[in-house]
C-alpha positions in Angstrom: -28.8 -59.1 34.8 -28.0 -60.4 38.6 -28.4 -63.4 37.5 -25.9 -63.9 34.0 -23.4 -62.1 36.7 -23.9 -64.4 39.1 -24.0 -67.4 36.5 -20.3 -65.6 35.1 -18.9 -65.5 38.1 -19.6 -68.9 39.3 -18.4 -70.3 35.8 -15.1 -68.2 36.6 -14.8 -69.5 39.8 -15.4 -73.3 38.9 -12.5 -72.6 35.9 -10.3 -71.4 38.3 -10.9 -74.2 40.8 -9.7 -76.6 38.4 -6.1 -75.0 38.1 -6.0 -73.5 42.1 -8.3 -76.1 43.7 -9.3 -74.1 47.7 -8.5 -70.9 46.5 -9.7 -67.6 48.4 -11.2 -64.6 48.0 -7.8 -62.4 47.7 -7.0 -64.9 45.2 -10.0 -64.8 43.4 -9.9 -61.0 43.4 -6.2 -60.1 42.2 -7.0 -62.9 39.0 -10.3 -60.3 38.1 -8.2 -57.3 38.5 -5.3 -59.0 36.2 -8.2 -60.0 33.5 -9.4 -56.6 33.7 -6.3 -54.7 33.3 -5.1 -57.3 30.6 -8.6 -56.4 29.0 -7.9 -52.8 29.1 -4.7 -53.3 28.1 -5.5 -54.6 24.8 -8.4 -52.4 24.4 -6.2 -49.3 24.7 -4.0 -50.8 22.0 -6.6 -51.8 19.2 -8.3 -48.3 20.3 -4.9 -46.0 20.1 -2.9 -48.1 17.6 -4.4 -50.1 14.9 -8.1 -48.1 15.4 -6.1 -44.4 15.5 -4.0 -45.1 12.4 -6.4 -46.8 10.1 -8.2 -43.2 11.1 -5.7 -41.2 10.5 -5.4 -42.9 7.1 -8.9 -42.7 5.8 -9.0 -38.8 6.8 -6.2 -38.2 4.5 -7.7 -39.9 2.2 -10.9 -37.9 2.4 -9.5 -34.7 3.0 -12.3 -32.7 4.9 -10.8 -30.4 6.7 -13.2 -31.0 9.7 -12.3 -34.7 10.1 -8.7 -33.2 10.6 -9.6 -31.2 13.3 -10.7 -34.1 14.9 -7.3 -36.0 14.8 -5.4 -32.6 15.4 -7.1 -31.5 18.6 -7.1 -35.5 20.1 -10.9 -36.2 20.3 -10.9 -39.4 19.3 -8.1 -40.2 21.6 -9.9 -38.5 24.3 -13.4 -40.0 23.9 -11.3 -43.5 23.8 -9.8 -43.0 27.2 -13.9 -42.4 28.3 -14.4 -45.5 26.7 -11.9 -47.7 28.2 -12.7 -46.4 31.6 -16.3 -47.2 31.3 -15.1 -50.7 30.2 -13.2 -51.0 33.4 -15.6 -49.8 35.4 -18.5 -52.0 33.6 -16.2 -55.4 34.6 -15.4 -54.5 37.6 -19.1 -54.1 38.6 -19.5 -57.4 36.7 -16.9 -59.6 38.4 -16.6 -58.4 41.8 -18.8 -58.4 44.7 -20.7 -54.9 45.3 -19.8 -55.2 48.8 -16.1 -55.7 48.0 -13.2 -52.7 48.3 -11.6 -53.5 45.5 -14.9 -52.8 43.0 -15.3 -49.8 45.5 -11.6 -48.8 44.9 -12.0 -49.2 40.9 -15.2 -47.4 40.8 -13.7 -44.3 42.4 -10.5 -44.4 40.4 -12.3 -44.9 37.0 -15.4 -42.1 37.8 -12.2 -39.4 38.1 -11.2 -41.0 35.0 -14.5 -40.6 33.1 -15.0 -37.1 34.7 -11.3 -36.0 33.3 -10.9 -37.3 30.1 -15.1 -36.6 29.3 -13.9 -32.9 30.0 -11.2 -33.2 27.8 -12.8 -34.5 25.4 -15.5 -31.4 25.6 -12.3 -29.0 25.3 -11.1 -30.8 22.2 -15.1 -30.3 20.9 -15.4 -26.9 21.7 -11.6 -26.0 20.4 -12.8 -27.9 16.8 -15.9 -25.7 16.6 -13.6 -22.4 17.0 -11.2 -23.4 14.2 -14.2 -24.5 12.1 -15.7 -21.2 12.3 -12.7 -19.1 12.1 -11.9 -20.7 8.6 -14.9 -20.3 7.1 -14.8 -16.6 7.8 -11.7 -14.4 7.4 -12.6 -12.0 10.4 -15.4 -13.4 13.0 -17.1 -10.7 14.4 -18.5 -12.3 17.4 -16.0 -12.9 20.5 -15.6 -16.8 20.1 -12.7 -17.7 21.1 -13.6 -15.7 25.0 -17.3 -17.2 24.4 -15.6 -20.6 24.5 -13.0 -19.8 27.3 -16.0 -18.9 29.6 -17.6 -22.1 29.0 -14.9 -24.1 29.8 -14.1 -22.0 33.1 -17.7 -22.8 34.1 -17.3 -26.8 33.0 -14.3 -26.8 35.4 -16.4 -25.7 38.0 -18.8 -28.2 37.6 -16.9 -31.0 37.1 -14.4 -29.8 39.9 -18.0 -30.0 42.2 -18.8 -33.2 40.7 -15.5 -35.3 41.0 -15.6 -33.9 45.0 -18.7 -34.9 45.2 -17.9 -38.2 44.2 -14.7 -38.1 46.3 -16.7 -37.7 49.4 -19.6 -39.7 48.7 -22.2 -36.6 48.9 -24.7 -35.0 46.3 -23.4 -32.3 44.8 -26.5 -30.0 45.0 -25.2 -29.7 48.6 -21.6 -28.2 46.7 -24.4 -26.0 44.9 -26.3 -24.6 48.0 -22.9 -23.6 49.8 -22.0 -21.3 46.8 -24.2 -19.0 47.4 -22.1 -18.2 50.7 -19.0 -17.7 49.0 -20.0 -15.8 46.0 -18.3 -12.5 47.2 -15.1 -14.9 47.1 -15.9 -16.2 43.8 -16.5 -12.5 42.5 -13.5 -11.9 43.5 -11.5 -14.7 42.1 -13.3 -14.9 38.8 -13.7 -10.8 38.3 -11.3 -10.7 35.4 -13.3 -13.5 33.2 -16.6 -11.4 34.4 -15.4 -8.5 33.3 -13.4 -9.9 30.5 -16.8 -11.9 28.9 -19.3 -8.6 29.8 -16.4 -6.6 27.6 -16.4 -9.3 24.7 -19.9 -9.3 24.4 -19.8 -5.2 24.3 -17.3 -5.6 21.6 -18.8 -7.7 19.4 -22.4 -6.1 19.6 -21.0 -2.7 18.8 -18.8 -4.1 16.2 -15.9 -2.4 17.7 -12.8 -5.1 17.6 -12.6 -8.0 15.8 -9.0 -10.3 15.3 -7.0 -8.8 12.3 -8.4 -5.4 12.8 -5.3 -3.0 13.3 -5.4 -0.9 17.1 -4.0 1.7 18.6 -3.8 2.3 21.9 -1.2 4.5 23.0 -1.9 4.2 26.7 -0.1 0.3 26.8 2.2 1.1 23.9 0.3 -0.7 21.6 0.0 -0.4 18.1 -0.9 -3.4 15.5 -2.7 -6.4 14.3 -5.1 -7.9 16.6 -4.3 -11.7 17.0 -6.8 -13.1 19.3 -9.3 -11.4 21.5 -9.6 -14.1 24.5 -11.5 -14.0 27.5 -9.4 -12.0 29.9 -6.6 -10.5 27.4 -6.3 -9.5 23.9 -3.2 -9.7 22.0 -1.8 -7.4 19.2 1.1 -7.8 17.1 3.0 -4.8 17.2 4.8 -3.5 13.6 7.9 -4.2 15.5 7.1 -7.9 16.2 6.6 -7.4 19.8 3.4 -8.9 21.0 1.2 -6.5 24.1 -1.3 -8.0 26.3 -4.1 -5.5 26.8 -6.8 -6.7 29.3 -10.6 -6.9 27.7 -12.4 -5.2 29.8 -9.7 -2.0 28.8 -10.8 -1.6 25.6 -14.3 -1.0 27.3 -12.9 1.5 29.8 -10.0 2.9 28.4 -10.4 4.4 24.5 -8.5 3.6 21.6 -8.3 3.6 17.8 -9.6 1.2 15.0 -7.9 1.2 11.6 -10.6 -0.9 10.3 -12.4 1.9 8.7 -9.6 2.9 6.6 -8.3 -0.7 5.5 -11.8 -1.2 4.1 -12.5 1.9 2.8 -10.2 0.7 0.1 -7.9 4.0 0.2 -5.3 6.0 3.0 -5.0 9.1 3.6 -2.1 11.7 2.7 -2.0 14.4 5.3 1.6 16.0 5.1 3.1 19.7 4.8 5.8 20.9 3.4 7.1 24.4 4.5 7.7 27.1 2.1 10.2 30.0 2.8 8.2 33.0 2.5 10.8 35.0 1.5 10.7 32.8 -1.8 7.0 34.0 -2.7 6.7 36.4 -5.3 4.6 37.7 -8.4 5.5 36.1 -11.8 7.1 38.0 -14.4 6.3 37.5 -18.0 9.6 35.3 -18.6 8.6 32.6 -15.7 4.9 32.9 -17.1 6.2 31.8 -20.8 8.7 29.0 -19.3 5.7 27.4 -16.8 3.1 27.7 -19.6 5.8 24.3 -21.3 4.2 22.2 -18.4 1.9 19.6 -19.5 0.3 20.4 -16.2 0.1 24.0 -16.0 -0.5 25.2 -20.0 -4.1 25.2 -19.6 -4.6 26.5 -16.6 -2.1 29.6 -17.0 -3.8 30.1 -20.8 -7.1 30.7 -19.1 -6.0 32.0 -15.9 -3.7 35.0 -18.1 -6.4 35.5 -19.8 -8.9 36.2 -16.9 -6.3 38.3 -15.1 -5.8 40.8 -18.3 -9.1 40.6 -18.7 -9.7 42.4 -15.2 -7.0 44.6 -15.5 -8.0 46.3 -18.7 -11.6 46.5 -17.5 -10.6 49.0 -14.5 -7.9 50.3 -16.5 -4.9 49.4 -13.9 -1.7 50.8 -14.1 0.6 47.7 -13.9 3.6 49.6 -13.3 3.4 49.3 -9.8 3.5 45.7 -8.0 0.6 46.2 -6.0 -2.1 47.6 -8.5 -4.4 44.8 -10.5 -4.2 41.4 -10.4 -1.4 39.3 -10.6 0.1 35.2 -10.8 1.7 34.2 -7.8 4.4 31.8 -7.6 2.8 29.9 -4.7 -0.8 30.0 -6.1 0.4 29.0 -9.4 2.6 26.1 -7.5 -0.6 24.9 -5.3 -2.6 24.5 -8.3 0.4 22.6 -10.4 0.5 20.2 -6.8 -3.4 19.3 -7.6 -3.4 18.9 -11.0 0.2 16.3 -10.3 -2.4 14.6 -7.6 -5.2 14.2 -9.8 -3.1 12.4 -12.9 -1.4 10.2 -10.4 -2.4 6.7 -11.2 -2.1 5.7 -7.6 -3.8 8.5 -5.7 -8.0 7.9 -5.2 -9.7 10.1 -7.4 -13.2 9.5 -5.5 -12.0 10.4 -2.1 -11.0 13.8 -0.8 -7.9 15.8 -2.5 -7.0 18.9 -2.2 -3.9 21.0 -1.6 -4.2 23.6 0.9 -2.4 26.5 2.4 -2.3 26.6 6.4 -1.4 29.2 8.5 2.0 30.7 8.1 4.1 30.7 11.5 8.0 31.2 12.2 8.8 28.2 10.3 6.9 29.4 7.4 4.1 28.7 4.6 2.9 25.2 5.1 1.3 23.7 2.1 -0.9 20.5 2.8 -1.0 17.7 0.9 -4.1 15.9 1.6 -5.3 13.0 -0.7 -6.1 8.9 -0.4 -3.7 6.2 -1.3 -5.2 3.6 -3.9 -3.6 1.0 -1.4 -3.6 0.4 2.3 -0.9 -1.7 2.4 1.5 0.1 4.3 4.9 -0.5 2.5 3.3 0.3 -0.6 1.5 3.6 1.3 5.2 4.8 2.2 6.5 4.1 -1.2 3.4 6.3 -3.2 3.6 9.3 -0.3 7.5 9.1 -0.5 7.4 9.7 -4.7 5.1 12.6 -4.0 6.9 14.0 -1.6 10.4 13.5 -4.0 8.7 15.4 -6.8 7.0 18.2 -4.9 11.0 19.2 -3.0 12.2 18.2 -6.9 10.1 21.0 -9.1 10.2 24.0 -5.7 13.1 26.0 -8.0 10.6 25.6 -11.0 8.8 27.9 -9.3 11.4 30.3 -7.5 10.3 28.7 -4.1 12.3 27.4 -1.3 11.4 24.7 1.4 11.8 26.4 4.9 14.9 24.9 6.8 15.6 25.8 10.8 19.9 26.8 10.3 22.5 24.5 11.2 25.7 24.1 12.7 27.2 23.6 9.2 25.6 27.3 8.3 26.3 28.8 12.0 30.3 27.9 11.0 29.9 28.8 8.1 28.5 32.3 8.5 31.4 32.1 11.5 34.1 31.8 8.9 32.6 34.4 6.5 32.4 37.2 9.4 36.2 36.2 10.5 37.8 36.1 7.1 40.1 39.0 7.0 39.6 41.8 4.2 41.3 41.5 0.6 43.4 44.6 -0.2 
């Protein structure tokens, strides 16, 4: 190899002789440093130009979405800036002496080159491998895109050692054994990715958060669709658009609350009241018993429930001319069971999860009767719209019954009870 160098160089010199007879050695020098920049020159050009485009072309053509990720996230155009620089570096070694500044001066200049645009290039790899495995699965599980961020903290590091090293002409294990004295610093400096990657890892092993899952967590006013779990901060959409940075290792520490169960549970759940004015509540007589019996919803179940109650009655021989004696149909029973019978023929509501309609305790603000059923849906515009028709027809049929929804008074009824006390007698 010395020797085709050495056979090279003295063909260059003897060419350049004949055009600059007594030339020197500056002279000799700046004409290998013009050849090797026009070299690199048009090497950069049939690499980034004509090379690039009839790329670019043939990945259209193909259409593989993987071959796209490799012109979208520039590796190609990073691994050809590797390549040129090792070209430069190769010449320069070829045509000028080893003893000589300038090849010293080029070798420096094109190892920080190599060393920057070889960790680019790893950056563009490891970015390519994330999208790849995001698309082939709709929510990944695993941490990635943190797993990836902590890899390329740590290939900063060493090639940050490694292009000092260079720089100052020492071996970096000496860079190596002198980290062991500042690793309280480094703690320090790099607790957040620490604790960031130890909280990823937590995550994904106990399947607790995964991107597209929808969190809660009241404590940083957050509440939405996770967007990316990274190495030192997750980010959620919120349902107002607003975007909140929570830091990893919080959803470790801190607690908060994952929706995912419910989206895939396939249903969501109704859990709303509606307050009943207990003055409203009262036996039926026999004229609202014949009217309710009309409901599609409530004929069979008065029928049989009439029939159980007289049943009763004339088995202890009650006398029904008092309220209190025997057993009677309530307005509020008869309503409750009306409510569940409306849930369980509504095509939307989930018949295979929990429904029921319930009574709670009664307090100042009335009888609170509990809707609680599943949603067909999880969508939540479509949630609103199914629990806002209920909730229409349940305030719609109250007078059916002889019930009325508990309201707190108002100024329009505190003047209006004003104006009835202050109205003057008629004579």
């Amino acid at each position: 190899m010395d020797d085709t160098r050495e056979a090279i160089k003295q063909w260059l010199m003897a060419t350049l002789d004949q055009y600059m007879p007594g030339q020197t050695h500056l002279e000799f020098t700046l004409v290998v440093i013009a050849w090797i920049a026009v070299v690199a020159i048009f090497l950069h050009l049939l690499l980034q130009v004509l090379a690039f485009r009839l790329m670019t072309k043939l990945v259209n053509r193909a259409g593989r979405q993987w071959l796209q990720q490799l012109l979208s996230q520039k590796l190609f155009q990073r691994l050809s800036f590797v390549f040129q620089g090792a070209v430069v570096q190769v010449q320069a070694g070829l045509w000028l002496e080893p003893t000589s500044l300038a090849l010293a001066l080029l070798k420096l200049i094109t190892d920080q080159w190599i060393l920057l645009f070889g960790l680019l290039a790893f950056f563009s790899f490891l970015d390519i491998l994330e999208r790849l495995a995001h698309s082939k699965s709709s929510q990944v599980r695993f941490p990635l895109r943190g797993i990836m961020q902590t890899v390329k903290l740590i290939s900063c590091v060493l090639v940050g050692i490694l292009s000092i090293s260079l720089l100052m002409g020492k071996s970096p294990l000496i860079f190596f054994s002198g980290l062991g004295a500042l690793s309280a610093v480094l703690m320090l400096i790099f607790k957040d990715p620490i604790l960031g990657l130890v909280a990823g890892i937590q995550l994904s092993a106990n399947k607790m958060l995964a991107v597209g899952d929808w969190l809660e967590m009241p404590k940083y006013d957050s509440d939405g669709d996770v967007i990316d779990i990274g190495l030192t901060t997750v980010k959620v959409r919120n349902w107002d658009k607003t975007i909140t940075t929570i830091p990893t290792y919080a959803l470790i520490s801190d607690s908060f609350k994952n929706w995912r169960g419910m989206s895939e549970s396939g249903g969501r759940r109704i859990k709303r009241s509606i307050l009943i004015n207990t003055a409203s509540i009262h036996f039926l007589d026999e004229q609202s018993l014949q009217r309710l019996k009309k409901a599609e919803l409530l004929g069979d179940y008065l029928e049989q429930k009439v029939k159980a109650v007289e049943s009763a009655n004339s088995a202890k021989n009650v006398d029904m001319s008092l309220l209190i004696n025997g057993r009677r149909l309530t307005n509020i029973g008869t309503f409750r069971n009306y409510l569940s019978s409306y849930l369980k023929a509504h095509p939307n509501i989930h018949q295979d999860m929990t429904l029921m309609v319930r009574q709670l305790a009664p307090s100042e603000q009335g009888l609170p009767i509990e809707i609680y059923a599943f949603t067909k849906t999880t969508v939540w515009a479509a949630y609103e719209e199914i629990q806002a028709d209920i909730f229409d027809h349940v305030f719609a049929v109250l007078p059916e019954f002889g019930l009325l929804a508990h309201e707190a008074p108002t100024g329009h009824d505190l003047h209006s009870l004003r104006s009835a006390t202050l109205k003057p007698p008629e004579h």
